[in-house]
C-alpha positions as a Markdown table, in Angstrom:
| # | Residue | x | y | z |
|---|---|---|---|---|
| 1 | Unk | -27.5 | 57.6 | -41.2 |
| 2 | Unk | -27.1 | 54.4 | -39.4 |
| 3 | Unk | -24.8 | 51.9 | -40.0 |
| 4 | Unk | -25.4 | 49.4 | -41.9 |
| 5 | Unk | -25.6 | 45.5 | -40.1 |
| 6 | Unk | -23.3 | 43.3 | -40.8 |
| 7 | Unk | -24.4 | 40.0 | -42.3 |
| 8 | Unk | -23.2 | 36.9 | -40.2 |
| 9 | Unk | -21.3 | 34.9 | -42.3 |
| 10 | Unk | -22.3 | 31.0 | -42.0 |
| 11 | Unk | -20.1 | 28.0 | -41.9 |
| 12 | Unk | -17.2 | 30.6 | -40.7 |
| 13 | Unk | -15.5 | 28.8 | -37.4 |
| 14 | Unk | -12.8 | 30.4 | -36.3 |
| 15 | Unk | -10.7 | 27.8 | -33.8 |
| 16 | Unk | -10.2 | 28.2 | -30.7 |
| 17 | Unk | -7.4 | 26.4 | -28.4 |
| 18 | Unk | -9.5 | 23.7 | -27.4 |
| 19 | Unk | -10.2 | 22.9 | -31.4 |
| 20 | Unk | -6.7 | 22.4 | -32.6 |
| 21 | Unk | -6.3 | 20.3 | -29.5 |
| 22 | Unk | -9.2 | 18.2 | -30.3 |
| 23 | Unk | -8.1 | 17.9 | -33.6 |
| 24 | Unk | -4.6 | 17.1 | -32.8 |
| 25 | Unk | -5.5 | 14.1 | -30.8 |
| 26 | Unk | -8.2 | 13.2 | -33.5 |
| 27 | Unk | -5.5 | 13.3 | -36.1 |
| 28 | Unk | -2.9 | 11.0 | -33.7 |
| 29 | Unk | -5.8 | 8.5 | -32.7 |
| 30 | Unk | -6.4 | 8.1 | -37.0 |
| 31 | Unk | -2.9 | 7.7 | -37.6 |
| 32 | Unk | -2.4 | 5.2 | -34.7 |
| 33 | Unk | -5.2 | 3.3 | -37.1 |
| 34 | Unk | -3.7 | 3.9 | -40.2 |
| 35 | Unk | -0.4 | 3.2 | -39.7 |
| 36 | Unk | -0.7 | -0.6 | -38.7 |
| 37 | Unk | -3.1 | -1.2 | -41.3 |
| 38 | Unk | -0.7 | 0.1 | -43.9 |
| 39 | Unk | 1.8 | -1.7 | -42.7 |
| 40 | Unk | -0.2 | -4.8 | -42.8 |
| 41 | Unk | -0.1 | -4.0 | -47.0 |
| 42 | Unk | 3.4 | -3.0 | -47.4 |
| 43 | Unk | 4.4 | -6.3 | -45.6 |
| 44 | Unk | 2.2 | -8.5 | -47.9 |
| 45 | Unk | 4.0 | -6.8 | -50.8 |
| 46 | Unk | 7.5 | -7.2 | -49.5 |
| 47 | Unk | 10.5 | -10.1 | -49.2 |
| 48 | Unk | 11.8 | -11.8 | -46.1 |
| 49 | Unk | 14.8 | -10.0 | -46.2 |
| 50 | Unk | 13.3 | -6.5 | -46.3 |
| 51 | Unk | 11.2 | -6.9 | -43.5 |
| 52 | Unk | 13.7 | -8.1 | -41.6 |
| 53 | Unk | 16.0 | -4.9 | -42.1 |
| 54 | Unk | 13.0 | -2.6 | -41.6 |
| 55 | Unk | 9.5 | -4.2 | -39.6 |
| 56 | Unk | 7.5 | -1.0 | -40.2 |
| 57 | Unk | 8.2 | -0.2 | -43.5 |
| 58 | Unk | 5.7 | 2.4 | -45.0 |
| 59 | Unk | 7.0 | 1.4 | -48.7 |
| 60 | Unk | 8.8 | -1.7 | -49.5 |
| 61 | Unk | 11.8 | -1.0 | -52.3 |
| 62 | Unk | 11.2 | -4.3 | -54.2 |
| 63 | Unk | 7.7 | -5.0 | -54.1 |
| 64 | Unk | 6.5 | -9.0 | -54.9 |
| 65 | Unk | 3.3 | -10.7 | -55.2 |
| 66 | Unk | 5.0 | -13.8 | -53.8 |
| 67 | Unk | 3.0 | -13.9 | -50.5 |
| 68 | Unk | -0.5 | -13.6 | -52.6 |
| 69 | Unk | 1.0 | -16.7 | -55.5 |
| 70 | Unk | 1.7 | -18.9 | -52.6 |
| 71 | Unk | -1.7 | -17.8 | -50.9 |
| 72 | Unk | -3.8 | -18.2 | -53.5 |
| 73 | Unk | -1.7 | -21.4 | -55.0 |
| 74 | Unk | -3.1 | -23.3 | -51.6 |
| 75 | Unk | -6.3 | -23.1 | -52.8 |
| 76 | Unk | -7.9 | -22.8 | -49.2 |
| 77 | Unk | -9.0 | -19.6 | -49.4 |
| 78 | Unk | -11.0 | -19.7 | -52.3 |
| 79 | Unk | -12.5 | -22.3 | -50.2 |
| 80 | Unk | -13.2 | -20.1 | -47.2 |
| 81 | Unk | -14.8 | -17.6 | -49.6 |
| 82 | Unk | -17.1 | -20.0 | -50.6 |
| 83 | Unk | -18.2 | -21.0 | -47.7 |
| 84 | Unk | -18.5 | -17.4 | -46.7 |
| 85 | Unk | -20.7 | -16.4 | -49.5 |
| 86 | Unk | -22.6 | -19.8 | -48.8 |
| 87 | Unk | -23.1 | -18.4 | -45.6 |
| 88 | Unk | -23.8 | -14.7 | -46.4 |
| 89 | Unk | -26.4 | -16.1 | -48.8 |
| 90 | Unk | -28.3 | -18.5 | -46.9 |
| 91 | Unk | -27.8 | -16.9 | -43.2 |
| 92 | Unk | -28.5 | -12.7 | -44.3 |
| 93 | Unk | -31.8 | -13.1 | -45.9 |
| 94 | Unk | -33.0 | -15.6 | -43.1 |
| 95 | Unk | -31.8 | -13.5 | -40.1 |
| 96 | Unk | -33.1 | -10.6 | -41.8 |
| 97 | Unk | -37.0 | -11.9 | -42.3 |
| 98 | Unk | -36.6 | -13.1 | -38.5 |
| 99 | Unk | -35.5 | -9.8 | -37.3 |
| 100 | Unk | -38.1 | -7.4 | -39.0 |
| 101 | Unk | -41.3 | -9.7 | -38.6 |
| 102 | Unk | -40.5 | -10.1 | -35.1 |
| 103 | Unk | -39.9 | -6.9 | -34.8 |
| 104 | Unk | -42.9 | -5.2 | -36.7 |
| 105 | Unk | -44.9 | -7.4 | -34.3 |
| 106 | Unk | -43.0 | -6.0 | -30.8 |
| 107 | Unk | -44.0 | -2.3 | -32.6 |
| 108 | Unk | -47.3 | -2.6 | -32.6 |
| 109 | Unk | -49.3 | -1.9 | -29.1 |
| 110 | Unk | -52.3 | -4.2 | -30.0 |
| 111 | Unk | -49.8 | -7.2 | -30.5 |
| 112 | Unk | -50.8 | -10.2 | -28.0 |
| 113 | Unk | -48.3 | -10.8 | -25.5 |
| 114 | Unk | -46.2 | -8.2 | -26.7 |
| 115 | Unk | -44.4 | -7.3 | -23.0 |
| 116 | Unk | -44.2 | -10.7 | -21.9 |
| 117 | Unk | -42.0 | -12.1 | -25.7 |
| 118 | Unk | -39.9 | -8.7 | -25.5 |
| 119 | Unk | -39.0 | -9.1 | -21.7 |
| 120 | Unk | -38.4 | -13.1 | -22.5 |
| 121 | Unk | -35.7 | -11.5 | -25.6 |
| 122 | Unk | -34.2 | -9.0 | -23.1 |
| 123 | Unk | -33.5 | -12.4 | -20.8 |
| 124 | Unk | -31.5 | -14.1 | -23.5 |
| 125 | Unk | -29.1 | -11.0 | -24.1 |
| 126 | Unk | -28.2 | -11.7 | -20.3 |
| 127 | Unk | -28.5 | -15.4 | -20.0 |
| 128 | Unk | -28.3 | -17.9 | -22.2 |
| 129 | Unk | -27.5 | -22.3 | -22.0 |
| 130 | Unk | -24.5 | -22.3 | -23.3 |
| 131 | Unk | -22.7 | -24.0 | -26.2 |
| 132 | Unk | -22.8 | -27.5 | -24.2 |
| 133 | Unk | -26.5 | -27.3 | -24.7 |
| 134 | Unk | -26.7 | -25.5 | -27.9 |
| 135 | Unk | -24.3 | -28.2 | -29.4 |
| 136 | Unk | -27.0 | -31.0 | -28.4 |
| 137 | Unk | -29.5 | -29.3 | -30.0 |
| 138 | Unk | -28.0 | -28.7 | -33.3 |
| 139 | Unk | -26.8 | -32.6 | -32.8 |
| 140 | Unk | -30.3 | -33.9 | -31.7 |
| 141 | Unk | -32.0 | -32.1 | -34.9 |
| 142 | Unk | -28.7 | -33.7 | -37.2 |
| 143 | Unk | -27.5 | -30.3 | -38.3 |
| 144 | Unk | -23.8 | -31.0 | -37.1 |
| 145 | Unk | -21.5 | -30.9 | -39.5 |
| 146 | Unk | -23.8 | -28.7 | -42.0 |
| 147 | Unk | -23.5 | -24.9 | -42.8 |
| 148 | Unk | -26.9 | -24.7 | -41.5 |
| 149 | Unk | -25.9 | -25.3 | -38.0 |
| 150 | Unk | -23.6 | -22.1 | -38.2 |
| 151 | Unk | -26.2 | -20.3 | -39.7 |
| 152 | Unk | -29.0 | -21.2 | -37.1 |
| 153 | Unk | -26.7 | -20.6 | -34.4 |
| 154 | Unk | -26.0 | -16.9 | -35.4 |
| 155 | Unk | -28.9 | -16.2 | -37.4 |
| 156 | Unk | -30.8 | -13.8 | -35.0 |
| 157 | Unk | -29.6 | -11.0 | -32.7 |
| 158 | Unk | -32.1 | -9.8 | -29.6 |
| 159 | Unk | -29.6 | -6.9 | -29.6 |
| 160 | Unk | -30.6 | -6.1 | -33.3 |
| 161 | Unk | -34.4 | -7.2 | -32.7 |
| 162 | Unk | -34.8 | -4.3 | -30.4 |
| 163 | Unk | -33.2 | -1.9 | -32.4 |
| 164 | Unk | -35.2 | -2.6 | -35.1 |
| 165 | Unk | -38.5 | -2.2 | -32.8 |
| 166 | Unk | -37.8 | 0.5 | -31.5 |
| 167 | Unk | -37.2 | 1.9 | -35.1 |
| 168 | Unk | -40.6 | 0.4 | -36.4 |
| 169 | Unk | -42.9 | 2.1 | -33.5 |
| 170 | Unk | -41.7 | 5.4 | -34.9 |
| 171 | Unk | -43.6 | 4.8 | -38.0 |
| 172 | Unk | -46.9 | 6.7 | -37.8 |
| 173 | Unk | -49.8 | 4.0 | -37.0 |
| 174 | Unk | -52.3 | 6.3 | -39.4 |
| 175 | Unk | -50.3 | 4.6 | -42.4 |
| 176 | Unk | -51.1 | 1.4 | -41.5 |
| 177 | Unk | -54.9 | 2.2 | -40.8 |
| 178 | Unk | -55.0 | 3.6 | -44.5 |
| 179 | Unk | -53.4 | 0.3 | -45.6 |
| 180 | Unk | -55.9 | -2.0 | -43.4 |
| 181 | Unk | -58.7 | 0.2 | -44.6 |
| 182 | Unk | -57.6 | -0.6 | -48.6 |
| 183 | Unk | -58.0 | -4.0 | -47.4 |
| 184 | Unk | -53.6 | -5.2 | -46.9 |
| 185 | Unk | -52.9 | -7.7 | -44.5 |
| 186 | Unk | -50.1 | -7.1 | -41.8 |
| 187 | Unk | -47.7 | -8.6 | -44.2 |
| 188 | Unk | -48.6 | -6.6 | -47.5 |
| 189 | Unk | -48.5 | -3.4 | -44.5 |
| 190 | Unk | -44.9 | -4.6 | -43.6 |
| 191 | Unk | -43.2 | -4.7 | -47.0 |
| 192 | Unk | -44.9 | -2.2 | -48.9 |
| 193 | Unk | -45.8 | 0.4 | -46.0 |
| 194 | Unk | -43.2 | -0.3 | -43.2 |
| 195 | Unk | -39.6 | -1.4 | -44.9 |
| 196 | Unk | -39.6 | 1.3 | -47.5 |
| 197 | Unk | -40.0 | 4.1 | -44.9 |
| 198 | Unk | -37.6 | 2.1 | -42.8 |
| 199 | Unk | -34.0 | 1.6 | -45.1 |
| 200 | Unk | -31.6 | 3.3 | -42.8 |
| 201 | Unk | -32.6 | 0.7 | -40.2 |
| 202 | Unk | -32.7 | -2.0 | -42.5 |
| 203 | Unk | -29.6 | -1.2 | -43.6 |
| 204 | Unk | -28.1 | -1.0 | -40.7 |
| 205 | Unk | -29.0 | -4.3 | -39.4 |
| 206 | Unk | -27.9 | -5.7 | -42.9 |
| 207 | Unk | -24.6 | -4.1 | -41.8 |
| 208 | Unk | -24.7 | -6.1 | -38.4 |
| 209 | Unk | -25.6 | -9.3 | -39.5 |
| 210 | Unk | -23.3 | -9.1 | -42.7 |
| 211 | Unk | -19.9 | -8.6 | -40.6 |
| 212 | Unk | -21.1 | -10.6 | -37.8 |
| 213 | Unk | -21.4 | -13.6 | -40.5 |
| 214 | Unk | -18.4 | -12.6 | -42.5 |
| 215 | Unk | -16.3 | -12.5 | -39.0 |
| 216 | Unk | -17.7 | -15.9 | -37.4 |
| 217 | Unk | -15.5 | -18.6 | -36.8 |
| 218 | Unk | -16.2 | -19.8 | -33.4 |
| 219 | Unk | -19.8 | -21.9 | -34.3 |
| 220 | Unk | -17.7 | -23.2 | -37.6 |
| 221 | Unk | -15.1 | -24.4 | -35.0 |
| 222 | Unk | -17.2 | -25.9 | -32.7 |
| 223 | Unk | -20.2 | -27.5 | -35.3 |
| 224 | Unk | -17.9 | -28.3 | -38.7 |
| 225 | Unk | -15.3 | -31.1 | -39.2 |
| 226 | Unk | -14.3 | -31.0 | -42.5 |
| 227 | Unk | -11.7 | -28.9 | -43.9 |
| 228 | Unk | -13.6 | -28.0 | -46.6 |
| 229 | Unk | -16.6 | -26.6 | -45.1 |
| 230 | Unk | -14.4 | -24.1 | -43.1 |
| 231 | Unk | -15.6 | -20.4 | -43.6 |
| 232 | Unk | -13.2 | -17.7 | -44.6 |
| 233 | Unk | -12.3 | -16.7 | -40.7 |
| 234 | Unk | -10.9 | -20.3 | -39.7 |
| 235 | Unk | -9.3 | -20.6 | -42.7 |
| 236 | Unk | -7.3 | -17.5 | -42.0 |
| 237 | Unk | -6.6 | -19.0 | -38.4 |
| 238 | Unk | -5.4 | -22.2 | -39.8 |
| 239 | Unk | -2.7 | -20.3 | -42.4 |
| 240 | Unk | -1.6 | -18.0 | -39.9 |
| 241 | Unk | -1.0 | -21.4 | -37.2 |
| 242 | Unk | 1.1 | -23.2 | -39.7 |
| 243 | Unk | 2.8 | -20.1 | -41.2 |
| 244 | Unk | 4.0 | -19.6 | -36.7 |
| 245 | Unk | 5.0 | -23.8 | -37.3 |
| 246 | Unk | 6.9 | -22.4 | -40.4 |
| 247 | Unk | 8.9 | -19.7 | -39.0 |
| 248 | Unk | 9.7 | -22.2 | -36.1 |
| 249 | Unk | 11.1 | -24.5 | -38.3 |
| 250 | Unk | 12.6 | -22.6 | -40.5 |
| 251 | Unk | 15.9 | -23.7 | -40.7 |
| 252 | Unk | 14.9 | -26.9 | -41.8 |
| 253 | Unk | 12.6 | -25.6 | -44.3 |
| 254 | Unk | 15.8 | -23.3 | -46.0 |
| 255 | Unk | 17.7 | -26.9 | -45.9 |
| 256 | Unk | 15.1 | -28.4 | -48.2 |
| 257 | Unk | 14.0 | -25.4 | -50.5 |
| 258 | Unk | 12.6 | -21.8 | -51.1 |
| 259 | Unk | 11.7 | -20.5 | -48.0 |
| 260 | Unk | 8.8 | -18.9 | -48.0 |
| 261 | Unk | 7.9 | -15.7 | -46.4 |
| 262 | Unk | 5.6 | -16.7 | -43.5 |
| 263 | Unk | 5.0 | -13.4 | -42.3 |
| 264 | Unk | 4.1 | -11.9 | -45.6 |
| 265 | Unk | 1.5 | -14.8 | -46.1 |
| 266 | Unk | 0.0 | -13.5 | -42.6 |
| 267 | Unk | -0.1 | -10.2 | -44.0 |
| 268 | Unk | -1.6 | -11.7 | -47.5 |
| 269 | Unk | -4.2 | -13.5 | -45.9 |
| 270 | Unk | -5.3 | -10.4 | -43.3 |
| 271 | Unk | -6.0 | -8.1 | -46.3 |
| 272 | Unk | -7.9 | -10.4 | -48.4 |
| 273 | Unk | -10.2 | -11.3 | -46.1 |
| 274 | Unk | -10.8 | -7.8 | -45.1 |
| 275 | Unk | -10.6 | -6.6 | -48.2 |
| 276 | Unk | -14.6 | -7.4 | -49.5 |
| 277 | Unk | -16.2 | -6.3 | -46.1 |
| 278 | Unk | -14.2 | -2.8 | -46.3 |
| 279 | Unk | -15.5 | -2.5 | -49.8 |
| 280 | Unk | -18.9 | -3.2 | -48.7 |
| 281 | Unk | -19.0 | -0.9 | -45.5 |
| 282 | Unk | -19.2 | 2.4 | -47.4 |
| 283 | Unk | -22.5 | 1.5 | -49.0 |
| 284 | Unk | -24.5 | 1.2 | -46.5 |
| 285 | Unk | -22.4 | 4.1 | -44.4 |
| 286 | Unk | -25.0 | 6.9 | -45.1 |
| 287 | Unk | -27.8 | 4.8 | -43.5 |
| 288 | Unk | -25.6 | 3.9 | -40.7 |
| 289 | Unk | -25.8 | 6.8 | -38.2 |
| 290 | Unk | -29.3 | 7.6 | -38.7 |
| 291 | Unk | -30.7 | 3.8 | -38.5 |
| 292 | Unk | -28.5 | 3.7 | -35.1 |
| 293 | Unk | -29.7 | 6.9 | -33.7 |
| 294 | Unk | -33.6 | 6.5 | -34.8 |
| 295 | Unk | -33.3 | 3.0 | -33.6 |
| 296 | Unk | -31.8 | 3.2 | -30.0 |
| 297 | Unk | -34.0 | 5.7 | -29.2 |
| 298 | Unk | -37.9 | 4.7 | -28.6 |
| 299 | Unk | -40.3 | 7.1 | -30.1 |
């Protein structure tokens, strides 16, 4: 009688030497991650006196919300959010329409002048005028001093147009023959053929465009003036500023009152601002890799 075959037994790895090395220095490189970012929280939570004894605490012994009361009492970051959301609003929807009808259009083959606008994108990811001229722009058309003027100014990505191209020509063209047949126009055919076969992309660039507004602070700095129209980003930058003049002079500050805990309000401020966008990130993480993959590679 022969002997019977053995039945391979899937998902069965054993490791090898090189695999608990890999995941050794996997497992540092997340803790090297970790580990300040956890430290940012504990410091929020603690008092002046504890993290002087111990810098890297893991878990403060008296925890506080002191940091957060005075944070939150200031009233500036309610502000920032705000403006934020303002800009999330307003700039999101706007860079996204600019992004996939542009991009539909590149996609298609029989699009008119379709090498000569894609090589005159590819030109502004490696040149572009400058903020000296983009600054007289935004002045000449009077959008200084207006949210709109950050928004305009970081409202469309060339980086982000091509990905999304690239992603668009691998929809079949058949589809949108069947469409033009049943009598849709290109813009019926792009938001009822070619956006609901193309959510990991669309997600994706959501993604992009949503950090890249919720991080901007450098057209806020150079196109807004008043204190209240600051975004969430330079409001973090102005705290953190006077909370280095407050440790400076703190002495003087001890003399006079309460001290408060100017490192902890650093801390404070760090993880509320991070705090929605790292809540956001995981919904759109299962698009992610596939919108980045199908996109950066031309079909």
């Amino acid at each position: 009688m022969s002997k019977p075959k053995k039945v391979k037994k899937f998902g069965v790895h054993k490791m090898t030497t090189i695999d608990y090395v890999i995941f050794i220095i996997l497992t540092l490189g997340a803790l090297a991650i970790l580990i300040p970012f956890w430290n940012v929280i504990m410091v929020s939570f603690s008092t002046q006196k504890e993290f002087a004894d111990n810098p890297m605490m893991m878990f403060p012994k008296n925890p506080t919300l002191d940091s957060y009361k005075r944070l939150f009492s200031d009233g500036r970051i309610g502000t920032g959010y705000l403006n934020t959301l303002m800009l999330l609003f307003f700039g999101l929807p706007l860079s996204m329409f600019l992004t996939t009808s542009m991009g539909y259009g590149l996609s298609r083959n029989k699009f008119p002048g379709k090498k000569l606008i894609f090589y005159l994108v590819v030109f502004t990811m490696i040149f572009n005028g400058g903020i000296v001229p983009l600054y007289l722009v935004m002045k000449d058309l009077h959008l200084t001093g207006s949210l709109w003027s950050v928004i305009l100014a970081g409202g469309f990505s060339a980086f982000n147009l091509i990905i999304m191209s690239n992603y668009f020509s691998s929809v079949p063209e058949s589809l949108m023959e069947s469409a033009r047949l049943d009598g849709a126009g290109e813009w019926k055919i792009l938001f009822k053929v070619v956006l609901p076969l193309s959510m990991p992309i669309v997600a994706t660039i959501t993604l992009f465009y949503g950090v890249a507004f919720w991080n901007g602070w450098y057209e806020a700095m150079i196109f807004l003036r008043k204190a209240d129209q600051m975004p969430l980003q330079n409001v973090l930058r102005t705290i953190i500023v006077e909370s280095d003049v407050t440790s400076a002079n703190s002495s003087s500050l001890a003399a006079g009152g309460k001290q408060s805990f100017s490192m902890g309000m650093k801390m404070a401020a760090v993880f509320v601002t991070m705090l929605p966008i790292m809540c956001f990130f995981p919904l759109l993480q299962k698009h992610f890799a596939k919108g980045v993959l199908t996109g950066a590679i031309k079909a």
